[in-house]
C-alpha positions in Angstrom: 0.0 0.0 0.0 3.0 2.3 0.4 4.0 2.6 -3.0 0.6 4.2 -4.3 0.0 7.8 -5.1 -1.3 10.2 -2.4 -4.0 12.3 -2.9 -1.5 15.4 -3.1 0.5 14.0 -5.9 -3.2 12.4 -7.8 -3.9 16.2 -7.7 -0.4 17.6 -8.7 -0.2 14.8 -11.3 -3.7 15.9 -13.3 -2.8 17.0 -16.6 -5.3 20.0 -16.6 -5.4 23.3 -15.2 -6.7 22.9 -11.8 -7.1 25.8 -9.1 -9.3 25.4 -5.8 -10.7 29.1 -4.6 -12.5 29.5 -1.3 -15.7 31.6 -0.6 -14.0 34.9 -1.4 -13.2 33.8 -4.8 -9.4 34.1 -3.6 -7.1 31.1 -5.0 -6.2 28.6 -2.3 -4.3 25.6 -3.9 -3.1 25.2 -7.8 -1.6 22.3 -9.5 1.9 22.5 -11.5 0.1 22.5 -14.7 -1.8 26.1 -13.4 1.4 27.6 -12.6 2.7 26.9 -15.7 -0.7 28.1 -17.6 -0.6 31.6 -15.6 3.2 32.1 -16.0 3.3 32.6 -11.7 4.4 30.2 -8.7 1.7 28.8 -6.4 3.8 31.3 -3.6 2.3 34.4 -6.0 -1.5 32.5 -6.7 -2.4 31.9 -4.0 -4.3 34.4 -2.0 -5.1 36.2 -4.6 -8.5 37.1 -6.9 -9.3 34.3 -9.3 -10.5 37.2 -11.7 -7.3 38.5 -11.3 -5.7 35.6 -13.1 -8.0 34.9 -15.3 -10.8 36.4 -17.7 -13.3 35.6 -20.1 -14.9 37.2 -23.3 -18.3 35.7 -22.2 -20.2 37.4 -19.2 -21.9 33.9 -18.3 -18.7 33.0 -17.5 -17.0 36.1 -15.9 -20.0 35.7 -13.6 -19.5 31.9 -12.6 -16.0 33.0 -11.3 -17.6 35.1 -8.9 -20.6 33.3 -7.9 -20.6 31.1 -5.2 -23.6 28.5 -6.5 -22.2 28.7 -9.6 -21.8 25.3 -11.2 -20.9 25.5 -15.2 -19.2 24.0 -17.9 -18.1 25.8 -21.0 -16.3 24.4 -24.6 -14.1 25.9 -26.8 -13.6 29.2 -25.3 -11.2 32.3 -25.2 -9.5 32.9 -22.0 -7.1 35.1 -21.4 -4.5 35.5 -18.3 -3.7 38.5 -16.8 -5.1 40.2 -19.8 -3.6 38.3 -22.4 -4.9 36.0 -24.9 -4.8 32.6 -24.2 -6.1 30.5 -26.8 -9.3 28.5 -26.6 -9.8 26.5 -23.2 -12.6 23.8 -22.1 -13.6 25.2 -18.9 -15.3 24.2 -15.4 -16.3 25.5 -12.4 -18.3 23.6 -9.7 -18.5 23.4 -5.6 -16.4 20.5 -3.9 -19.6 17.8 -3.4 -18.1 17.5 0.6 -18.2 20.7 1.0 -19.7 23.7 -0.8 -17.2 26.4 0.3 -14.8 25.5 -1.9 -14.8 25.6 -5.6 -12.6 23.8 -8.6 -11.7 25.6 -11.6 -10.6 23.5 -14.3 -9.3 24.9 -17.7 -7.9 22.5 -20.3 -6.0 24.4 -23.3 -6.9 23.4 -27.0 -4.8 22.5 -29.7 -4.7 26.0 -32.0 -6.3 23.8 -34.5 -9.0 22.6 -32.9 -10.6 19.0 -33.0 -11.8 17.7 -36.1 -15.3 17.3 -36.3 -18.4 16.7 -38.9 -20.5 19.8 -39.5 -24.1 19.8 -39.8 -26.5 22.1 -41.4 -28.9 24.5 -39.6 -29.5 24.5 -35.8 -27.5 21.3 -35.8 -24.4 23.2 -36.4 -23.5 23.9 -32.8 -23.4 19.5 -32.3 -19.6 18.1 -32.7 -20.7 14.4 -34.1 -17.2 12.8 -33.9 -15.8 14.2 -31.4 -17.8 13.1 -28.4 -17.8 9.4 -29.9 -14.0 9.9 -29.5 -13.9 11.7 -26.1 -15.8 8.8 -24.9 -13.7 6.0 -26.3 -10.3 7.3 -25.6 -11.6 9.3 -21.9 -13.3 6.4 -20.3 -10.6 3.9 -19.8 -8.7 6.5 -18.2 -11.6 7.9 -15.8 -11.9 4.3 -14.5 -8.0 4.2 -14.1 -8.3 6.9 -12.2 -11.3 5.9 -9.8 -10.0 2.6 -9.1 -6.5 4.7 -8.3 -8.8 6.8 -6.0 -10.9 3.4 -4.5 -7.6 2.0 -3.3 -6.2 5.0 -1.2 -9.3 5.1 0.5 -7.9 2.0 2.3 -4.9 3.5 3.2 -6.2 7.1 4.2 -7.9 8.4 7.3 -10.9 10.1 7.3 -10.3 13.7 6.5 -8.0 12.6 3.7 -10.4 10.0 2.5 -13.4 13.2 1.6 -10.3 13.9 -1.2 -10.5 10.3 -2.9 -14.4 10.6 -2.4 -14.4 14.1 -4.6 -12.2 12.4 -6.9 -15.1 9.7 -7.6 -17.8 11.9 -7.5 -16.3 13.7 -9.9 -15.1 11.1 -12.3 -18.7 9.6 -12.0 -20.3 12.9 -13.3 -17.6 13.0 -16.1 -18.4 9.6 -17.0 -22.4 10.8 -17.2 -21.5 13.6 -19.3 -19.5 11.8 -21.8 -22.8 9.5 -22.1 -25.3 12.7 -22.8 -23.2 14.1 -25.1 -23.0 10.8 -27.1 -26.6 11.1 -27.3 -26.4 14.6 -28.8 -24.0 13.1 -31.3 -26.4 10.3 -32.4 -27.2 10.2 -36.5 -30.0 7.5 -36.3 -33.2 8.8 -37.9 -35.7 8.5 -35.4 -38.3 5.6 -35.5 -41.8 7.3 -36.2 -45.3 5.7 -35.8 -48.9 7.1 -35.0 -49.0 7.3 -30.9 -51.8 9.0 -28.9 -50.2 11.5 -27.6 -52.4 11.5 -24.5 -51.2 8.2 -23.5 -47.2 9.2 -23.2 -48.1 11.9 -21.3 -49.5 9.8 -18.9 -47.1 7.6 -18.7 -44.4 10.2 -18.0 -46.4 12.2 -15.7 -47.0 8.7 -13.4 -43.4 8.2 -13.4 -42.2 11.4 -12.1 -45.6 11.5 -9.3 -44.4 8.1 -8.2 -41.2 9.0 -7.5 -42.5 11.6 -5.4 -44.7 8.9 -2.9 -48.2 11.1 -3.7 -46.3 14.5 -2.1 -46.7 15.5 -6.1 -49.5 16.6 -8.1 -49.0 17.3 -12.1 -52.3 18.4 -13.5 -53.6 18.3 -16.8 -55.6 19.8 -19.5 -56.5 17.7 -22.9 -58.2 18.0 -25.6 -60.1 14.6 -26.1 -60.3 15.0 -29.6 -56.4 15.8 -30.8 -55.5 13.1 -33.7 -52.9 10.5 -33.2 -49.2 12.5 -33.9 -46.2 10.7 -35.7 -43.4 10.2 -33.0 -40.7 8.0 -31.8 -42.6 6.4 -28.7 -38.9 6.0 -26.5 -37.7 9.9 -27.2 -41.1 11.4 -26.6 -41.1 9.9 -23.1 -37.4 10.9 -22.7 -38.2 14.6 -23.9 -41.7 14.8 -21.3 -39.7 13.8 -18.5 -36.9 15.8 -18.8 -39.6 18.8 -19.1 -41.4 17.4 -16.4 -38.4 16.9 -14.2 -37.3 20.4 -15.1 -40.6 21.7 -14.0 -40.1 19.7 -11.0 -36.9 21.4 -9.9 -38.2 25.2 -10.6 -41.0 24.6 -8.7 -39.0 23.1 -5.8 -39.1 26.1 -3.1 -42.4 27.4 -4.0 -44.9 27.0 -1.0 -47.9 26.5 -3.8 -46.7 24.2 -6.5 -48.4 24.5 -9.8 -47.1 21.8 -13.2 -49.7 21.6 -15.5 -49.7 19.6 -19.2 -52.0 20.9 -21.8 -52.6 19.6 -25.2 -54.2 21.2 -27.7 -54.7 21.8 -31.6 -53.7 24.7 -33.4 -54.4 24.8 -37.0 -52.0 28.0 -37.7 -48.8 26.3 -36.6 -46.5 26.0 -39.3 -42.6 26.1 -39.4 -40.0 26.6 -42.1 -37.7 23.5 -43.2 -34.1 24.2 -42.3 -32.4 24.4 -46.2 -35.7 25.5 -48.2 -38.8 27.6 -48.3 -41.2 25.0 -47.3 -43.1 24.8 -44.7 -44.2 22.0 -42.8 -47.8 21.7 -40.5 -47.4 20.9 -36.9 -50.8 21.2 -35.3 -50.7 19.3 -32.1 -49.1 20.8 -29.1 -47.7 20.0 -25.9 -47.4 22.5 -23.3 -45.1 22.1 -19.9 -46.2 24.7 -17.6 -45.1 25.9 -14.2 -45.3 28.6 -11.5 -41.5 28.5 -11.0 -39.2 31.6 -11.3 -38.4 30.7 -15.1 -35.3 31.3 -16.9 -33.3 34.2 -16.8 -33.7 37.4 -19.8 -29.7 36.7 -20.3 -30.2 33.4 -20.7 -33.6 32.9 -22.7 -32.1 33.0 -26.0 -29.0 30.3 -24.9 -31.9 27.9 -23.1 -31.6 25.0 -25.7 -27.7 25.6 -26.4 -25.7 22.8 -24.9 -23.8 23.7 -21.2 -26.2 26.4 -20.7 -27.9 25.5 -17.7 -29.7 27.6 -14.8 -29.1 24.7 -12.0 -26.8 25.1 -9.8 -25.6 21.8 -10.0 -26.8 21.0 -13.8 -24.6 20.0 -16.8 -27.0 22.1 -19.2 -27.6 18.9 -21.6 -31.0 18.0 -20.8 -33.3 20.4 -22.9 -30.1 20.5 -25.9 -31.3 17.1 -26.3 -34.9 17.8 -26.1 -34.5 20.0 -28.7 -32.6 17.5 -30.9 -34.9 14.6 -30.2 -37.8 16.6 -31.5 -36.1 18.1 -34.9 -35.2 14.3 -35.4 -38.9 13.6 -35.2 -39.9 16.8 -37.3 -41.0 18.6 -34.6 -40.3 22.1 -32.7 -39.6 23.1 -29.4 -40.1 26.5 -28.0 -39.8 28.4 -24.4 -41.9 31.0 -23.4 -43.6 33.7 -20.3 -47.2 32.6 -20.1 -49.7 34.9 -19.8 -48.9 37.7 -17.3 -44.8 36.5 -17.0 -45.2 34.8 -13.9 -45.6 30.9 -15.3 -43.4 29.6 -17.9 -43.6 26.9 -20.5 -42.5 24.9 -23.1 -44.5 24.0 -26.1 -44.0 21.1 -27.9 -45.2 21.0 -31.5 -45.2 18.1 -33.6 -46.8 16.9 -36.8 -50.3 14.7 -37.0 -50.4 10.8 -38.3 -51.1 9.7 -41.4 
């Protein structure tokens, strides 16, 4: 048991750039790898401003560094240190799970030319399609290196020490789940469409998320009896009305009056444009998600369905980027919106009628 790594050298030996920061957003500890990123010792880091050190084009991101719930991950982005340019950086932020004083910044620096990846036409441009198929094959074998690494030092650490190999799992697990969702964004497959009532998904996805819940939840409803059958891939319908439901779930989580509603309806003016052409294509029947939750954010309603945009504290900001995907690959829309008098939100669903 002697010769394995300590937790100290696991963190000095991480190939990324890796600085903790305390509840004053001051740097506490950095890696090798940071001091050689900001050009300083970890003598001249630490104890000072994070935002000092490091700044960001983007003001999502200028923000996370400064906000202490602030739980984000960004691609591809400029960074610069000490006020000059860096080059493009993947970038994370997020509170130690064992304790939510601290925080970890990780930056990884990019290749100047970038990774090679497939592009796509219309909204589907912003989805990398080779190069989370190749993050996953050549990251994963290395993630569970590293948390069976971290799994035998628990054996050989005390207590206080053994909360550092327990980050190190949590964090390799969430890694691992994030690899997975974006392997889903990056799926081709056509989607596999058939007439459904539409009424009887719903359903189905609203008894899942109330049952998880023991009867302490109530999603109500509002349908039209007499809506057609739609044309829809049974399995990502249910994944896209959960993660809507869910969603509505968490907004509505502090409110003393909780209020999730579905309501269906048929709207004979819908119609949306093809992405490539001047056609338009019909999608009558719609779906709406409502709640009485705060809602999104005015800096962030235009980024909602963009991948790592997310307004949980502790979300990876995948979940409604692949709600939006699963319903262009079944020719349908998506769309957020203030209901009414701006103090509900909701998502509408619109998606094209069988036969």
């Amino acid at each position: 048991m002697n010769d394995l790594p300590s937790a100290e050298q696991i963190f000095a030996g991480l190939p990324d750039v890796l600085l903790i920061i305390d509840e004053h957003h001051k740097i506490a500890k950095v890696n090798p790898v940071a001091e050689s990123f900001v050009g300083q010792s970890a003598r001249h880091l630490i104890g000072t401003h994070i935002a000092e050190q490091i700044q960001f084009q983007d003001n999502r991101l200028v923000k996370a560094l400064v906000d202490r719930d602030a739980n984000l991950a960004a691609r591809r982005v400029p960074v610069s240190v000490k006020g000059r340019e860096a080059g493009l950086v993947n970038f994370d932020i997020h509170a130690v799970p064992t304790d939510q004083r601290w925080r970890i910044v990780s930056i990884a620096p990019l290749p100047a030319g970038g990774p090679v990846v497939e592009k796509l036409s219309g909204e589907q441009d912003q989805f990398s399609v080779r190069a989370p198929d190749i993050l996953g094959h050549e990251i994963k074998n290395p993630l569970a290196a590293i948390k069976g690494a971290a799994q035998l030092l628990d054996r050989s650490l005390d207590e206080e020490q053994r909360s550092l190999t327990n980050m190190i799992k949590v964090e390799v697990e969430r890694i691992a789940s994030l690899l997975d969702r974006m392997q889903s964004l990056s799926t081709k497959q056509p989607a596999k469409v058939q007439a459904v009532n539409v009424h009887s998904l719903i359903d189905r996805a609203r008894q899942a998320i109330e049952t998880a819940y023991n009867g302490d939840l109530k999603i109500s409803d509002r349908f039209d009896p007499s809506l057609p059958e739609v044309l829809v891939d049974p399995d990502a319908m249910m994944q896209v009305l959960t993660n809507l439901l869910s969603n509505a779930v968490d907004a509505t989580r502090n409110m003393d009056c909780r209020d999730i509603q579905v309501i269906t309806r048929y709207s004979f003016g819908a119609a949306f444009s093809v992405h490539g052409s001047d056609q338009m294509v019909r999608l009558p029947v719609e779906i709406i998600v409502k709640d009485n939750g705060p809602g999104v954010s005015k800096e962030l309603e235009q980024e909602i369905f963009s991948p790592f945009v997310s307004t949980k504290t502790d979300g990876q900001g995948l979940g409604l980027a692949l709600v939006r995907k699963l319903m262009n690959d079944m020719n349908g829309r998506v769309r957020y919106e203030r209901a009414g008098d701006a103090k509900d939100t909701q998502f509408i669903l619109f998606l094209p009628v069988a036969g």
